[in-house]
N, C-alpha and C positions, 0 to 999 in steps of 0.2 A: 434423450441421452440414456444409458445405461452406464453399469458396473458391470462388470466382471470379477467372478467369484472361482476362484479353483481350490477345489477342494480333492481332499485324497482318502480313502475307504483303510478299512484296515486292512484287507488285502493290499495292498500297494496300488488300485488303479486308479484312477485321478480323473476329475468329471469337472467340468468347466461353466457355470449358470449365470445366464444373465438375467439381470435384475434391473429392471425399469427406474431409471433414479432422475427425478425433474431440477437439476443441480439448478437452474435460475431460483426455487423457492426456495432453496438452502441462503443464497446467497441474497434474499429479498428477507430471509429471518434475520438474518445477520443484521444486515442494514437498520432493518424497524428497532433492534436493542441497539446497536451504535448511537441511532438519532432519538432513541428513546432518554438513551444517558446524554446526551450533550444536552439535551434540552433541558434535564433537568438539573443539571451543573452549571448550563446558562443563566437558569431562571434564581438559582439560589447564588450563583456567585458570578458576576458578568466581568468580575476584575481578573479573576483568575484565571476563569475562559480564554481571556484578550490575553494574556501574558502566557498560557499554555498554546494558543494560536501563535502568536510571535516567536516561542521558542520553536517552533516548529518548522515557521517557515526560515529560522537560523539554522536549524539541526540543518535541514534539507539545502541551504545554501553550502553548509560544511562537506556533506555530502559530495555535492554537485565538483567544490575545489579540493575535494581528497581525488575525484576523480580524473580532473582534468590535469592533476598534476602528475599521473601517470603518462599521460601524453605528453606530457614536457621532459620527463625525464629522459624519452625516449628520441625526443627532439622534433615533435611535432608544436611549433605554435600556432597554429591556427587551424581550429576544426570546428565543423558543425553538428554537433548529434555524436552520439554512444558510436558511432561505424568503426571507427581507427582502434576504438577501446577492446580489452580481452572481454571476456561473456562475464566473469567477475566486475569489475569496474561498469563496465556497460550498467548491471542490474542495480549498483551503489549508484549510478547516476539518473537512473529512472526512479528507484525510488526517493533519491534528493526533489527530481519536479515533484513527485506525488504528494510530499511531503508540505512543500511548498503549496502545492493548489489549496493541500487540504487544509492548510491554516490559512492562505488569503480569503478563503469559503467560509472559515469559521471566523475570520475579525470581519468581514462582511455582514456575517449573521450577527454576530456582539454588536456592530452599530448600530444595525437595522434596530437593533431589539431596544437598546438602549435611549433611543431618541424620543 
């Protein structure tokens, strides 16, 4: 993967360089400091973990019915999946499951650890 870099001279002409950029190790740093801090908010507080996991997989249920309620207004009751929804609400209702996985993921790891 690259970037694209367009740049302009002072003369006004404008040169375009691409730049080798391995966006998976950007996104594997990221990763290692997220699961670097949970674990260590796990390790020192495993109540609060489990109650910030639960609020999350609430946040993302609210989500989920802020979105589906646009379908209702419009007089759709019954649907499967973001399809019927505008690209707005579609992305509120994707990130409600993420939201969700990512706290079922994190009160799984609080049990596991807790036991």
């Amino acid at each position: 993967m690259s970037i694209w870099i367009k740049r302009r001279s002072k003369t006004g002409g404008s040169s375009i360089y691409l730049v080798d950029f391995p966006y998976f190790l950007l996104f594997q740093v990221v990763f290692a400091i997220l699961m670097s801090l949970f674990l260590h908010v796990l390790i020192h507080a495993p109540f609060e973990t489990a109650i910030g996991a639960l609020s999350a997989m609430i946040f993302g249920g609210v989500l989920i019915a802020a979105a589906k309620v646009s379908l209702f207004r419009r007089g759709i009751r019954v649907s499967w999946g973001p399809f019927q929804m505008s690209t707005r609400y579609a992305a509120i209702y994707a990130t409600g499951y993420v939201l969700i996985l990512i706290g079922a993921a994190a009160l799984s790891i609080v049990g596991s650890a807790t036991r």
